[in-house]
C-alpha positions in Angstrom: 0.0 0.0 0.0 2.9 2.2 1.0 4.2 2.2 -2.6 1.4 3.2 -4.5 0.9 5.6 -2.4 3.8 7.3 -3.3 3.7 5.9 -6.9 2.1 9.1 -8.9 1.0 7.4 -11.9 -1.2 5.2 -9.3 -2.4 8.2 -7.5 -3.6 5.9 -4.6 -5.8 7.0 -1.3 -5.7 4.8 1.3 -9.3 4.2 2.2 -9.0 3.9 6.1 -9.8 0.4 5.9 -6.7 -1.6 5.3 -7.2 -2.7 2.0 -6.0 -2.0 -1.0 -8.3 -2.0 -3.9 -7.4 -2.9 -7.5 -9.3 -3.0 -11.1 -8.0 -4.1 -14.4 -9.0 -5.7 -17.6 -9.5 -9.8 -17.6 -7.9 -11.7 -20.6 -11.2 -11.8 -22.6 -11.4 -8.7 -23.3 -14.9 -7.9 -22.2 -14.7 -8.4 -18.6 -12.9 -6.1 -15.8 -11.6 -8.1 -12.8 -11.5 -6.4 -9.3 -9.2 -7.4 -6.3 -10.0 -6.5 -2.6 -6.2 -7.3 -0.9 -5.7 -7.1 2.7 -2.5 -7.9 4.7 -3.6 -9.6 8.5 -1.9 -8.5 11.4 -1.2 -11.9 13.8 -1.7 -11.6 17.4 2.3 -10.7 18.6 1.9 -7.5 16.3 4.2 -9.2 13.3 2.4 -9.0 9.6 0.2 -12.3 8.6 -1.4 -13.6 5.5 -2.1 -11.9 2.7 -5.5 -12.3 1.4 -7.4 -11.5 -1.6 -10.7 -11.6 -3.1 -11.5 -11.4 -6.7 -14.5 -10.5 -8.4 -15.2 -10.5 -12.5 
């Protein structure tokens, strides 16, 4: 998240929320996918999984 937002041609906002939301076009042509990525924090502080979810 930290390196688009610094990455102008991204022009990123965090939303507050901790995740980072992404669109781009799918391989057919026709169809956009979007990505919802989030980062979980474990319970000592240290970063955990990395999730995702995907939409068409």
């Amino acid at each position: 998240m930290r390196f688009l937002e610094g990455f102008t041609p991204a022009s990123y906002h965090d939303a507050g929320d901790g995740m980072v939301r992404l669109a781009f076009p799918a391989d057919d042509g026709h169809s956009v996918v979007a990505a919802a990525v989030r980062q979980e924090q474990n319970a000592d502080g240290t970063e955990g999984r990395v999730r995702a979810q995907f939409t068409l």
